[in-house]
PDB file of N, CA, C, O and CB in Angstrom:
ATOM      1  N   UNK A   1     105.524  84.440 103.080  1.00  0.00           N
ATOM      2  CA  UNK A   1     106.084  84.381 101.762  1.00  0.00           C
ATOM      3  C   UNK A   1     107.596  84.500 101.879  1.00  0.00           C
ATOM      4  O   UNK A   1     107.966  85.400 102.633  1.00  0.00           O
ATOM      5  CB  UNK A   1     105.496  85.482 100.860  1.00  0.00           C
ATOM      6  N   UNK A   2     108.344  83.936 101.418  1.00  0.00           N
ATOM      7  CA  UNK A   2     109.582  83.869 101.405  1.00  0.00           C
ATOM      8  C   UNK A   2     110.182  83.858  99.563  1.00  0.00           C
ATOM      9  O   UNK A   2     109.401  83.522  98.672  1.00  0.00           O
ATOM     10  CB  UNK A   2     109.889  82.512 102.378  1.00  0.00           C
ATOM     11  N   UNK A   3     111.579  84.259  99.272  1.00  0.00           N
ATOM     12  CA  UNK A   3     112.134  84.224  98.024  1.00  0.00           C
ATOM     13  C   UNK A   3     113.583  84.932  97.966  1.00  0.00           C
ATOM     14  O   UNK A   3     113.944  85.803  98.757  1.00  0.00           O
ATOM     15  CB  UNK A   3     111.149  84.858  97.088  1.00  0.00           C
ATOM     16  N   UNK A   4     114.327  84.441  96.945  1.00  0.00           N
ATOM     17  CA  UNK A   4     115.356  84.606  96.926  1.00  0.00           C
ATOM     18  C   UNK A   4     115.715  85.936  96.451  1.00  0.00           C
ATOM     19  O   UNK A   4     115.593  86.080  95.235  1.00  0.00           O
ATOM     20  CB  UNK A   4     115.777  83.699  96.409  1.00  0.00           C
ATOM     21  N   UNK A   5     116.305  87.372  97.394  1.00  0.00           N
ATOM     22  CA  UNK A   5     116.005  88.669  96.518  1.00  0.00           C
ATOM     23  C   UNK A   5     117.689  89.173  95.768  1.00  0.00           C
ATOM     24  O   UNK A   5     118.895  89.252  96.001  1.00  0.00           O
ATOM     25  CB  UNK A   5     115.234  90.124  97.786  1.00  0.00           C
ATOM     26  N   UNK A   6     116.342  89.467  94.470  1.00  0.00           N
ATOM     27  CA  UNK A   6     117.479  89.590  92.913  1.00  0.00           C
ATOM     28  C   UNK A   6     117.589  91.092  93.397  1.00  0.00           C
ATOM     29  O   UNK A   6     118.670  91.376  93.913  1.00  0.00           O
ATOM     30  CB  UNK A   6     116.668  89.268  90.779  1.00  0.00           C
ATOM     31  N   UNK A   7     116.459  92.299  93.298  1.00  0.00           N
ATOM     32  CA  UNK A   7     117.062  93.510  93.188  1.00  0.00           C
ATOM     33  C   UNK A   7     115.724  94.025  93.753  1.00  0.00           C
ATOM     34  O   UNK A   7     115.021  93.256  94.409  1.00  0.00           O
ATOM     35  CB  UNK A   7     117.697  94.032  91.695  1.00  0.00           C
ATOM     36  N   UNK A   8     115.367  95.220  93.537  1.00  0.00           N
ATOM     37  CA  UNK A   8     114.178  96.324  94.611  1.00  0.00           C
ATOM     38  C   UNK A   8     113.654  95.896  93.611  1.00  0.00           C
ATOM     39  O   UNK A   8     113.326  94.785  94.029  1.00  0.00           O
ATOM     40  CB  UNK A   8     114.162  98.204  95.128  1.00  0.00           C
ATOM     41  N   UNK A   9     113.139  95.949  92.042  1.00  0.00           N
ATOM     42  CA  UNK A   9     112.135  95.511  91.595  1.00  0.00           C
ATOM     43  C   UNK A   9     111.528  94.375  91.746  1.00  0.00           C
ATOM     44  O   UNK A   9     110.401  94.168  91.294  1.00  0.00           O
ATOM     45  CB  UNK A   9     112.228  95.630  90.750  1.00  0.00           C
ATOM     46  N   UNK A  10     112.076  93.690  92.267  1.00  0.00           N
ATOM     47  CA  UNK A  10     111.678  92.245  92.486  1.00  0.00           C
ATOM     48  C   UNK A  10     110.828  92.144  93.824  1.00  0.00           C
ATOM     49  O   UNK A  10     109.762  91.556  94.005  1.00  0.00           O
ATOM     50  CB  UNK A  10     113.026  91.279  92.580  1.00  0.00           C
ATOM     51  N   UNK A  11     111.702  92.981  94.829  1.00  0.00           N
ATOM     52  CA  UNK A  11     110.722  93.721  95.926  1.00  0.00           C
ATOM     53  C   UNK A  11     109.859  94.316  95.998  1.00  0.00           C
ATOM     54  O   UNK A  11     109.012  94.220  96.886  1.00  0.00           O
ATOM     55  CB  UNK A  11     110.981  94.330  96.478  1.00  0.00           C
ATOM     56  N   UNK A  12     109.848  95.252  94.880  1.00  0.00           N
ATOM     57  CA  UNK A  12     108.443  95.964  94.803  1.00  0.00           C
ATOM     58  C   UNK A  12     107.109  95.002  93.995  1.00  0.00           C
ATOM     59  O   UNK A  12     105.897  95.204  94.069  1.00  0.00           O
ATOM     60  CB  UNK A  12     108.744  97.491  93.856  1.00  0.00           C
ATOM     61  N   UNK A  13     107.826  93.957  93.256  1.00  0.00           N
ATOM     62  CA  UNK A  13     106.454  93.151  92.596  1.00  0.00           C
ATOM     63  C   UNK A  13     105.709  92.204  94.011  1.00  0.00           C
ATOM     64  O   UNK A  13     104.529  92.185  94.363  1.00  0.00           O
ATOM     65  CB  UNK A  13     107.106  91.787  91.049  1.00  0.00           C
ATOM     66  N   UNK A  14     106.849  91.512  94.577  1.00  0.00           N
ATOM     67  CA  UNK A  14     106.563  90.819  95.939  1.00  0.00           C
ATOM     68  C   UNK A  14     105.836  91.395  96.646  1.00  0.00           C
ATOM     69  O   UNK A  14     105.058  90.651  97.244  1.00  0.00           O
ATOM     70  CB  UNK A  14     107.537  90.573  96.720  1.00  0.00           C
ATOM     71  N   UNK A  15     105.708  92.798  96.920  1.00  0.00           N
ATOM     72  CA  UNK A  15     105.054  93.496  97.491  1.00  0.00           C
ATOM     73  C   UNK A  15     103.597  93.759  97.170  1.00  0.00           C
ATOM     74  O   UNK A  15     102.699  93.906  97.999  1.00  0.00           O
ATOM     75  CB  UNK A  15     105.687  94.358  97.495  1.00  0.00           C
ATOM     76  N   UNK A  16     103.480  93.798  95.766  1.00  0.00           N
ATOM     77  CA  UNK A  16     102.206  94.506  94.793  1.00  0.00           C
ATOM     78  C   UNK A  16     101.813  93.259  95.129  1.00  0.00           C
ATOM     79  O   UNK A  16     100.768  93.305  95.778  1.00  0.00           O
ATOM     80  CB  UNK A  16     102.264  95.110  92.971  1.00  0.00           C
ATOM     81  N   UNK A  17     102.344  91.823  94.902  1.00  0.00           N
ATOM     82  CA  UNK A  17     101.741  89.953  95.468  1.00  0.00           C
ATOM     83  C   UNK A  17     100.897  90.269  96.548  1.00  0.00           C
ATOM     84  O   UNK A  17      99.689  90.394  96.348  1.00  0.00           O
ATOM     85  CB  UNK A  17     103.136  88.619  96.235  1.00  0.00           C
ATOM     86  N   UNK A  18     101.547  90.461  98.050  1.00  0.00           N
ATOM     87  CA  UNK A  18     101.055  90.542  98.772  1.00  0.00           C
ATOM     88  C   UNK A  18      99.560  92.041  99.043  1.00  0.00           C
ATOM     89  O   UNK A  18      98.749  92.159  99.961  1.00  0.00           O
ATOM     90  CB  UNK A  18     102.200  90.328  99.395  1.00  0.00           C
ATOM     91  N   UNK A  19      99.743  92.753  98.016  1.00  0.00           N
ATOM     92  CA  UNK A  19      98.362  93.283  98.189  1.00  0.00           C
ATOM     93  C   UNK A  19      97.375  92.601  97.156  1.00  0.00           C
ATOM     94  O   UNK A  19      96.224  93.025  97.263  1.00  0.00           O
ATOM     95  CB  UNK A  19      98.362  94.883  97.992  1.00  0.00           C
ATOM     96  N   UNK A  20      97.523  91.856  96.401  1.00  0.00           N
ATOM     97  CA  UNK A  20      96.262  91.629  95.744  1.00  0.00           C
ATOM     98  C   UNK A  20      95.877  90.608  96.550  1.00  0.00           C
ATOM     99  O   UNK A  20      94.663  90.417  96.477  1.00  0.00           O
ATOM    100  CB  UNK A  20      96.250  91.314  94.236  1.00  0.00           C
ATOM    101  N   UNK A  21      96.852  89.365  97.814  1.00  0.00           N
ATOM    102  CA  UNK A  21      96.470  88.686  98.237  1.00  0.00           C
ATOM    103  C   UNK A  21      95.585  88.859  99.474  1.00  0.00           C
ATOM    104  O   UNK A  21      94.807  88.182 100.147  1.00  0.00           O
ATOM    105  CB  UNK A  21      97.262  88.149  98.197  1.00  0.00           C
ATOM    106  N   UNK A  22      96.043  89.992  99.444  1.00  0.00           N
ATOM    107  CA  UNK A  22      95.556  90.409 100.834  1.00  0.00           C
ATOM    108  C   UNK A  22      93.672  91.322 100.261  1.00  0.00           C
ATOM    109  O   UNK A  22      92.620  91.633 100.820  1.00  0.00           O
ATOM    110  CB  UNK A  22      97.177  91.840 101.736  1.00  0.00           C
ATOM    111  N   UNK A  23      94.226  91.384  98.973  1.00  0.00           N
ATOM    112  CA  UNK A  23      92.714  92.312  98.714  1.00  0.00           C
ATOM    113  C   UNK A  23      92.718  93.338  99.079  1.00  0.00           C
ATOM    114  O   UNK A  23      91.691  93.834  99.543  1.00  0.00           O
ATOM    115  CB  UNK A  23      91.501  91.965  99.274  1.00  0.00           C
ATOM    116  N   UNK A  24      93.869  94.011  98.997  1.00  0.00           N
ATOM    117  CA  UNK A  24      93.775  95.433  99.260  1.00  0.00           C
ATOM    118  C   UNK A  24      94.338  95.894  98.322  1.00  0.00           C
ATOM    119  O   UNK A  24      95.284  95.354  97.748  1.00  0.00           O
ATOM    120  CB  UNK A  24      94.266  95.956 100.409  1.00  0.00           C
ATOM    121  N   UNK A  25      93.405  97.876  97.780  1.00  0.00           N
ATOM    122  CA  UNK A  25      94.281  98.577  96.898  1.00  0.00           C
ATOM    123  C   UNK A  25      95.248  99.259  97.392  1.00  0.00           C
ATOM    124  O   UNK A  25      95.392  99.672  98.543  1.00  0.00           O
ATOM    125  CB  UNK A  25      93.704  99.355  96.177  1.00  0.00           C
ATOM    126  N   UNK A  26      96.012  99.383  96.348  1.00  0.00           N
ATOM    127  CA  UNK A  26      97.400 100.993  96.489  1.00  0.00           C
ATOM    128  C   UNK A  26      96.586 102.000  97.378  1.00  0.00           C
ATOM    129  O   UNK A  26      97.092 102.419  98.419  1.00  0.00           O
ATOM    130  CB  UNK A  26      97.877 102.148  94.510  1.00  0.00           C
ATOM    131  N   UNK A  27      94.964 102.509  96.864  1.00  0.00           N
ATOM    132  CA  UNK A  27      94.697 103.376  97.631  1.00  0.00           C
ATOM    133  C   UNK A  27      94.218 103.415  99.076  1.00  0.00           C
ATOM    134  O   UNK A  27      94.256 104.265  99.966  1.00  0.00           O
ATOM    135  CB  UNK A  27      94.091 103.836  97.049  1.00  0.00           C
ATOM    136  N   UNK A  28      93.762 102.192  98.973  1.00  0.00           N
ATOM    137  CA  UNK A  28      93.888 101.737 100.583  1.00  0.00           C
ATOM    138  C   UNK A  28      94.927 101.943 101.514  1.00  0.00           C
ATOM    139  O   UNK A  28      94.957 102.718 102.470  1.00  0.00           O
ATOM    140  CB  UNK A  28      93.838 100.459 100.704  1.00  0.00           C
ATOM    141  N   UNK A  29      95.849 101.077 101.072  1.00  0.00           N
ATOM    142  CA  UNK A  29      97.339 100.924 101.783  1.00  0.00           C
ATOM    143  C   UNK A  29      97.871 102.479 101.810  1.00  0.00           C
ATOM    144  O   UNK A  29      98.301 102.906 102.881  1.00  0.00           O
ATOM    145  CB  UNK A  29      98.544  99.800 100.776  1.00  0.00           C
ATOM    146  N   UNK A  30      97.856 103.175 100.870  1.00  0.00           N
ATOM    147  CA  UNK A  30      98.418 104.883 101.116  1.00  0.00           C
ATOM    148  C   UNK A  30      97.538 105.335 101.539  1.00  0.00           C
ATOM    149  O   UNK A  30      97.827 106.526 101.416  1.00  0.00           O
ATOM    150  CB  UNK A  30      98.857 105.872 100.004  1.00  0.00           C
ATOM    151  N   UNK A  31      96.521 105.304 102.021  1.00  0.00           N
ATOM    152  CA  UNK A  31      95.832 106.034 102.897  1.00  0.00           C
ATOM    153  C   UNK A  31      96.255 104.916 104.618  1.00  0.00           C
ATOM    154  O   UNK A  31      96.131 105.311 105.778  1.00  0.00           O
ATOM    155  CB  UNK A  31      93.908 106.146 102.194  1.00  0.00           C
ATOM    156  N   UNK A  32      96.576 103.999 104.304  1.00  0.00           N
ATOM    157  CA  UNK A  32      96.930 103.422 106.185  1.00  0.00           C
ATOM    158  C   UNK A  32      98.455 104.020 106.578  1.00  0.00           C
ATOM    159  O   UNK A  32      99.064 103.928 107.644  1.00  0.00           O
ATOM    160  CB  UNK A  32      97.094 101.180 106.405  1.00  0.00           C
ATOM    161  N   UNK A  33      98.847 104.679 105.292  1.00  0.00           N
ATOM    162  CA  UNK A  33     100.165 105.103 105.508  1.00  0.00           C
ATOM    163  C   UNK A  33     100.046 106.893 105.703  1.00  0.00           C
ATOM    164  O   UNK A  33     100.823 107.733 106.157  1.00  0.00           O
ATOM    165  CB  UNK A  33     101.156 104.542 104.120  1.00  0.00           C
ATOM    166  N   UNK A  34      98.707 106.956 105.130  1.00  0.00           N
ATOM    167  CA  UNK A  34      98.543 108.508 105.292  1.00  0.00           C
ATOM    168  C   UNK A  34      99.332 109.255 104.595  1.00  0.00           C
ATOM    169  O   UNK A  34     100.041 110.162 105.032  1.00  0.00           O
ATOM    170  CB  UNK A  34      98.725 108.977 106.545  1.00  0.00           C
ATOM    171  N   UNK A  35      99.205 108.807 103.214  1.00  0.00           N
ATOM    172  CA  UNK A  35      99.694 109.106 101.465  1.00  0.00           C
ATOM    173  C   UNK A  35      98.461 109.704 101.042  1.00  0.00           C
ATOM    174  O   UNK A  35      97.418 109.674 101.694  1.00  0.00           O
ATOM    175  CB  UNK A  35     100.104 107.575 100.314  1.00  0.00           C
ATOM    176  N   UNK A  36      98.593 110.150 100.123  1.00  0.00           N
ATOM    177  CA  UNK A  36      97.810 110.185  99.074  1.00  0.00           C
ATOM    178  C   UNK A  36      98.363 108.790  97.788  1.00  0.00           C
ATOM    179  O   UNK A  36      99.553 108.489  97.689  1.00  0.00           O
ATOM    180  CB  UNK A  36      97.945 111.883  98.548  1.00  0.00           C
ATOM    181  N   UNK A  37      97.531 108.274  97.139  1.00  0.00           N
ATOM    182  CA  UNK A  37      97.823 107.314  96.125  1.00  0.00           C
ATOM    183  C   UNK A  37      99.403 107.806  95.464  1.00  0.00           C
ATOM    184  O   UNK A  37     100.430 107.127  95.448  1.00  0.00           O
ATOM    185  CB  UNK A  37      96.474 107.322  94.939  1.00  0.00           C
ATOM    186  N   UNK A  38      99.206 109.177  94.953  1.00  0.00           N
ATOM    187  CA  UNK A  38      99.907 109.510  94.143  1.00  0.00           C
ATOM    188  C   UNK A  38     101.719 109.454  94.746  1.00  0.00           C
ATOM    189  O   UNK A  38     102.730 109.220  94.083  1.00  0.00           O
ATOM    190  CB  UNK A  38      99.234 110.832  93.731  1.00  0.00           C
ATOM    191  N   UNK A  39     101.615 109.694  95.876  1.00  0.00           N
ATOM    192  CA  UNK A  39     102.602 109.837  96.786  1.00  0.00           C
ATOM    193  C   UNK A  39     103.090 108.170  96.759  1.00  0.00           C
ATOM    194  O   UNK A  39     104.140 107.817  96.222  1.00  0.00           O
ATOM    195  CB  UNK A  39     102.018 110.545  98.317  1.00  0.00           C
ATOM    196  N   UNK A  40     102.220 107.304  97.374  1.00  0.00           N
ATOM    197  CA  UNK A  40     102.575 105.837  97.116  1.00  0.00           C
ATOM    198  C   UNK A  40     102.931 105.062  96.213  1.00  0.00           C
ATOM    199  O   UNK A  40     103.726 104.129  96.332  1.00  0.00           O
ATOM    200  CB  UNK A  40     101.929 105.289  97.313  1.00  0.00           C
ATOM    201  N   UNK A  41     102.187 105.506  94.957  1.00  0.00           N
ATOM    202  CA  UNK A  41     103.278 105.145  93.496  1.00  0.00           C
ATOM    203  C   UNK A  41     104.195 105.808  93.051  1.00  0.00           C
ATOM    204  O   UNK A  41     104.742 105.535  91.983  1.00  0.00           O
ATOM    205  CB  UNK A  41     102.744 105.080  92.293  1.00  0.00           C
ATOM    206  N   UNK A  42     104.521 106.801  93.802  1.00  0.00           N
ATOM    207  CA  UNK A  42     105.909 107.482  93.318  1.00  0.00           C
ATOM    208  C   UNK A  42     106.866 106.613  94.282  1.00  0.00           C
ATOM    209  O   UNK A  42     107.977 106.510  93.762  1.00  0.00           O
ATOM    210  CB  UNK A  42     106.043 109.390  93.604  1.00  0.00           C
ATOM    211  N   UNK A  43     106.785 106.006  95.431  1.00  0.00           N
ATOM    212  CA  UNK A  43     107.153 105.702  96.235  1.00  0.00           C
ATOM    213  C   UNK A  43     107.908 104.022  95.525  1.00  0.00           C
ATOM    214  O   UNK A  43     109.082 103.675  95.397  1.00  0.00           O
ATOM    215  CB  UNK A  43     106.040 105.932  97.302  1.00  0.00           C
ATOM    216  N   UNK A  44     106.890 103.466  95.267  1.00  0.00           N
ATOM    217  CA  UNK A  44     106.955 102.365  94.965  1.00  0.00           C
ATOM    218  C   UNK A  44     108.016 102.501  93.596  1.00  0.00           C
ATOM    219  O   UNK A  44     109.146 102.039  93.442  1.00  0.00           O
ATOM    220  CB  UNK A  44     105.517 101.801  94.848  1.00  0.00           C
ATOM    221  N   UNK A  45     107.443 103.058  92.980  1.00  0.00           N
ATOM    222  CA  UNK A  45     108.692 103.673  91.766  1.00  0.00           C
ATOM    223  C   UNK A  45     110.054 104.150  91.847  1.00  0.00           C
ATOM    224  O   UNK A  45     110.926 104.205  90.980  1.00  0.00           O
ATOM    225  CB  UNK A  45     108.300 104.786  91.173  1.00  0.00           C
ATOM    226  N   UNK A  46     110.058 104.443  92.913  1.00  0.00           N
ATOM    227  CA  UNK A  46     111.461 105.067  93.456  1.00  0.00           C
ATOM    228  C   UNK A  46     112.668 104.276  92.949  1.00  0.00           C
ATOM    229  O   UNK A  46     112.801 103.064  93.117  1.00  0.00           O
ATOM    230  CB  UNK A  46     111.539 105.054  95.125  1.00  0.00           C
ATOM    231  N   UNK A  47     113.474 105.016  92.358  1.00  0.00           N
ATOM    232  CA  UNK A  47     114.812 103.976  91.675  1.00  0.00           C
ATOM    233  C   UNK A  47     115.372 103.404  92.965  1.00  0.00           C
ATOM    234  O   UNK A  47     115.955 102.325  92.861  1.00  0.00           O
ATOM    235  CB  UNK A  47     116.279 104.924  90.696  1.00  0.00           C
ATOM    236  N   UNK A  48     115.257 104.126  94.511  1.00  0.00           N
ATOM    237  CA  UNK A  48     116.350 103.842  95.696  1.00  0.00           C
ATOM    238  C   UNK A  48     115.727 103.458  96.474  1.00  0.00           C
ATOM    239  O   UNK A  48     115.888 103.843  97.632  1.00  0.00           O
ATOM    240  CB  UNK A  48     117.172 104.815  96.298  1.00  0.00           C
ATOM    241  N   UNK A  49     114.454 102.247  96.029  1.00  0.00           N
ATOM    242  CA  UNK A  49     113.249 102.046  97.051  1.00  0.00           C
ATOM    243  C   UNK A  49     114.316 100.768  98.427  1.00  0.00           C
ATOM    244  O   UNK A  49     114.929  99.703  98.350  1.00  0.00           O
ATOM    245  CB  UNK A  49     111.387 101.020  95.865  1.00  0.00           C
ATOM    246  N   UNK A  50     114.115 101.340  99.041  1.00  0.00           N
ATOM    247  CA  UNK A  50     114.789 100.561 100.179  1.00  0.00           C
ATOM    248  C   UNK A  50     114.444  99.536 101.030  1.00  0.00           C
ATOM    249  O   UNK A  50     113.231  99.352 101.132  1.00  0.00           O
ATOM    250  CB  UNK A  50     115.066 101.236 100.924  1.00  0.00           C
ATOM    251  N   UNK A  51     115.245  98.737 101.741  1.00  0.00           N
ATOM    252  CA  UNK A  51     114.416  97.956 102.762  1.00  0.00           C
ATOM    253  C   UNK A  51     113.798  98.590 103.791  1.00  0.00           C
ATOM    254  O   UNK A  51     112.902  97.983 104.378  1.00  0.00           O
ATOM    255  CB  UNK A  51     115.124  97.039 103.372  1.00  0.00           C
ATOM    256  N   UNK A  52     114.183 100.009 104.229  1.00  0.00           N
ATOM    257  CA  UNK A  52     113.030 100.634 105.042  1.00  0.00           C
ATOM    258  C   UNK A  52     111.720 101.380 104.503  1.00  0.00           C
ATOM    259  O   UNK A  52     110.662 101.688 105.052  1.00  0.00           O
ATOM    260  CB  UNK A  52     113.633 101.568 105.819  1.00  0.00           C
ATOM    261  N   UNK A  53     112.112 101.511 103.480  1.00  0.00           N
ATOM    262  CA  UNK A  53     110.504 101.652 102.298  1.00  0.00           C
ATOM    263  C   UNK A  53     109.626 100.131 102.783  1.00  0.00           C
ATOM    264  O   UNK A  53     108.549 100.033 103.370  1.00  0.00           O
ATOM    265  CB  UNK A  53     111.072 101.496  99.868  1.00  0.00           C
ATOM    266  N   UNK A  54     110.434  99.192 102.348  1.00  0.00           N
ATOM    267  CA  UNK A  54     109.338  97.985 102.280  1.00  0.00           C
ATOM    268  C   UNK A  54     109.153  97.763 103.734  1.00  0.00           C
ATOM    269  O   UNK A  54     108.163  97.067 103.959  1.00  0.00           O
ATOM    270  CB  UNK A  54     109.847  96.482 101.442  1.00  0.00           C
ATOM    271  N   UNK A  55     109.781  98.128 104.759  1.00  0.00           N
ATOM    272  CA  UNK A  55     109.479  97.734 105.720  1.00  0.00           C
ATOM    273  C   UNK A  55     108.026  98.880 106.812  1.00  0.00           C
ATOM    274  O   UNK A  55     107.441  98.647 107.870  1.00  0.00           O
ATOM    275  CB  UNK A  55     110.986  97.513 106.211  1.00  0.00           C
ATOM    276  N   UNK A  56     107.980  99.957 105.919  1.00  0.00           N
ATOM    277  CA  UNK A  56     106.603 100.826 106.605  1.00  0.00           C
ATOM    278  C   UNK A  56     105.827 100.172 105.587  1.00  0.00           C
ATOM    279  O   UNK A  56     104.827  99.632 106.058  1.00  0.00           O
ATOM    280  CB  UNK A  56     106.495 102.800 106.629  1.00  0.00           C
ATOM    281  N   UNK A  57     105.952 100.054 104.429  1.00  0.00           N
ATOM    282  CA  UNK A  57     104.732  99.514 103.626  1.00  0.00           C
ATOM    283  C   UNK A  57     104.483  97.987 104.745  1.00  0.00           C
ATOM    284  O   UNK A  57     103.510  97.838 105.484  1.00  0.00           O
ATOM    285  CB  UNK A  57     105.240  99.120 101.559  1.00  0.00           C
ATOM    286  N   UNK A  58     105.507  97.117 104.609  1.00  0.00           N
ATOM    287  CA  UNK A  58     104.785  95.642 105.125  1.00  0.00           C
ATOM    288  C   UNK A  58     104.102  95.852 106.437  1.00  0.00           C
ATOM    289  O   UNK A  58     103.043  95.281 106.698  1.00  0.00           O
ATOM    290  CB  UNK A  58     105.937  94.344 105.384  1.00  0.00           C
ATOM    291  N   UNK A  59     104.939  96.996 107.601  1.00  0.00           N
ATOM    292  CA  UNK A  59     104.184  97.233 108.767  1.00  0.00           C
ATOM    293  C   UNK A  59     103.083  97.527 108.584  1.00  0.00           C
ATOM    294  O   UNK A  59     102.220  97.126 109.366  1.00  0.00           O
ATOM    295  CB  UNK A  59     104.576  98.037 109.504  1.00  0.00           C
ATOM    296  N   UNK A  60     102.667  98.554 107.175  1.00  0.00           N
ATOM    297  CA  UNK A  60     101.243  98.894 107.631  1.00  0.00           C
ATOM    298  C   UNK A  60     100.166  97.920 106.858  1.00  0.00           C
ATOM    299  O   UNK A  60      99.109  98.452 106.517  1.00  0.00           O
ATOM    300  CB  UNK A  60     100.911 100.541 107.287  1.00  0.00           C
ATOM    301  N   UNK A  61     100.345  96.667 106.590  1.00  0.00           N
ATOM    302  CA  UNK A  61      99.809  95.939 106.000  1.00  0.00           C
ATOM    303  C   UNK A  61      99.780  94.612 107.245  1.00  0.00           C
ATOM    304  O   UNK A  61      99.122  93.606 106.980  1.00  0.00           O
ATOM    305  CB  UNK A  61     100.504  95.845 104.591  1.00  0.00           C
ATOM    306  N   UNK A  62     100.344  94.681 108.250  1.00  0.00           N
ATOM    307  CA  UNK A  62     100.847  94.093 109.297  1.00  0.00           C
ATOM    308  C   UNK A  62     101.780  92.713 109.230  1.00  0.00           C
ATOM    309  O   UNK A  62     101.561  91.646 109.804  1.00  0.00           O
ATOM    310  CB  UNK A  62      99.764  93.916 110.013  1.00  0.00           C
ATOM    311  N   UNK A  63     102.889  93.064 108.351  1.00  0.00           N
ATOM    312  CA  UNK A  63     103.771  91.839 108.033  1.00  0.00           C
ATOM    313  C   UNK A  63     105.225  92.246 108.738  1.00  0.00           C
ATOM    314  O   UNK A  63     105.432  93.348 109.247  1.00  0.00           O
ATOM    315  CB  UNK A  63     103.913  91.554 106.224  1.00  0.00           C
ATOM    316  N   UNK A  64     106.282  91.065 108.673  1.00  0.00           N
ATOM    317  CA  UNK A  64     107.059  91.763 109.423  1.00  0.00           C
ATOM    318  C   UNK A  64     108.301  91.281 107.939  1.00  0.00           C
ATOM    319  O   UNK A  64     108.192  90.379 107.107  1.00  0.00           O
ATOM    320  CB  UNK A  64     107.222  91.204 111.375  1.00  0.00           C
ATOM    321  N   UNK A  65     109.395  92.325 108.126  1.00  0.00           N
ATOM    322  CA  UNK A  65     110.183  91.878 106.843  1.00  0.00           C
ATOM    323  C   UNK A  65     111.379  91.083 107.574  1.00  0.00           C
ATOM    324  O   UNK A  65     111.829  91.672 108.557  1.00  0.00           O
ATOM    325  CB  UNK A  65     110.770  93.285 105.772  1.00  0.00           C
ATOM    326  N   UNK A  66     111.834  90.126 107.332  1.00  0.00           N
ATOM    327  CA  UNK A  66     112.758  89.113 107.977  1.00  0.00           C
ATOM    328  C   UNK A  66     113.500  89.140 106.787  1.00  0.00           C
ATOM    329  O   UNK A  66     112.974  89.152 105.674  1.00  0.00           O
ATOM    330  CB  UNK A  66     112.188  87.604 108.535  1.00  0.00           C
ATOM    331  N   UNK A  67     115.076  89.153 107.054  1.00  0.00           N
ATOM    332  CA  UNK A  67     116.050  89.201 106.361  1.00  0.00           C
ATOM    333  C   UNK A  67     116.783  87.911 106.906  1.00  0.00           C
ATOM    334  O   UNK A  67     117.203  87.886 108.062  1.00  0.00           O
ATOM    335  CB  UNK A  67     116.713  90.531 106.424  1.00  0.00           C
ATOM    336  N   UNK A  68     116.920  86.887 106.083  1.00  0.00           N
ATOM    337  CA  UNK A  68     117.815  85.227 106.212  1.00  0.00           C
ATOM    338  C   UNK A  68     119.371  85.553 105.050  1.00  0.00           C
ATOM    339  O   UNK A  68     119.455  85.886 103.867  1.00  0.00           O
ATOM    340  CB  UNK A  68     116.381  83.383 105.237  1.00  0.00           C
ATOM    341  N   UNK A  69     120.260  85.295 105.971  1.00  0.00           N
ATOM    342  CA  UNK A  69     121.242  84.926 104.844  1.00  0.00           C
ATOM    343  C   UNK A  69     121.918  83.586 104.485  1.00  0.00           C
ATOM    344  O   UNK A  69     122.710  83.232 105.359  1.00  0.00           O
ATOM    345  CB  UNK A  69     122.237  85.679 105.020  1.00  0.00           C
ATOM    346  N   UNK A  70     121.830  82.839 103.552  1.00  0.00           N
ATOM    347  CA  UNK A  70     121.717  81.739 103.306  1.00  0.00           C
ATOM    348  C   UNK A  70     123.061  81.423 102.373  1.00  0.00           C
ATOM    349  O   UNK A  70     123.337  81.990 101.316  1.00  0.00           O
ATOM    350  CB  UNK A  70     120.374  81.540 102.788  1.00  0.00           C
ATOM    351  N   UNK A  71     123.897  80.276 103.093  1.00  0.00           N
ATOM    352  CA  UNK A  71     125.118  80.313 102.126  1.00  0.00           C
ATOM    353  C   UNK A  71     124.655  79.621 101.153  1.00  0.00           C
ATOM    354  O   UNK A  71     123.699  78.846 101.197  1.00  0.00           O
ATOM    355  CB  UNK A  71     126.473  79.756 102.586  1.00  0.00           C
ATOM    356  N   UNK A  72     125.502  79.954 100.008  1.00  0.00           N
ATOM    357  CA  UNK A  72     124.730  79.062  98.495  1.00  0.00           C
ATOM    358  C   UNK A  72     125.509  78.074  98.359  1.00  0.00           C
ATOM    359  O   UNK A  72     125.318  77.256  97.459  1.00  0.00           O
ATOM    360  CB  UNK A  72     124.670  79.837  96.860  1.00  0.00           C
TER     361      UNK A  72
END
C-alpha cells in the first residue's frame, strides 16, 4: 500500500485499512504486541502517534514502513 502522507491521522486510518484487510482485530494485534486492547487504542489515539508507533504496530503485523520522498 502506498499514499501520499497528510498528517498521523491519516496514518492511523491507513493503518486501521490494513487490519481489516488483513482480518485482524485491535485485540488481536495488541495482544501480538503484548497490550492489552485498552493500551492499543490509547496508543493509536495518541495526539504524538509517531513513525516509530507505526512502525512496531506494522512490524507486528509483518509489514515494513518505507519512507519515499518524492519531489512534487
Amino acid at each position: 500500500m502506498s499514499f501520499i502522507y497528510q498528517d498521523n491521522t491519516q496514518l492511523i486510518v491507513e493503518i486501521k485499512k490494513l487490519l481489516l484487510d488483513n482480518n485482524l482485530s485491535q485485540k488481536e494485534l495488541a495482544a501480538s504486541l503484548d497490550m492489552v486492547p485498552q493500551a492499543f487504542t490509547k496508543l493509536l489515539g495518541k495526539k504524538n502517534f509517531s513513525f516509530e508507533d507505526a512502525k512496531k504496530i506494522l512490524n507486528a503485523m509483518e509489514y515494513d514502513l518505507s519512507i519515499d520522498f518524492v519531489k512534487k
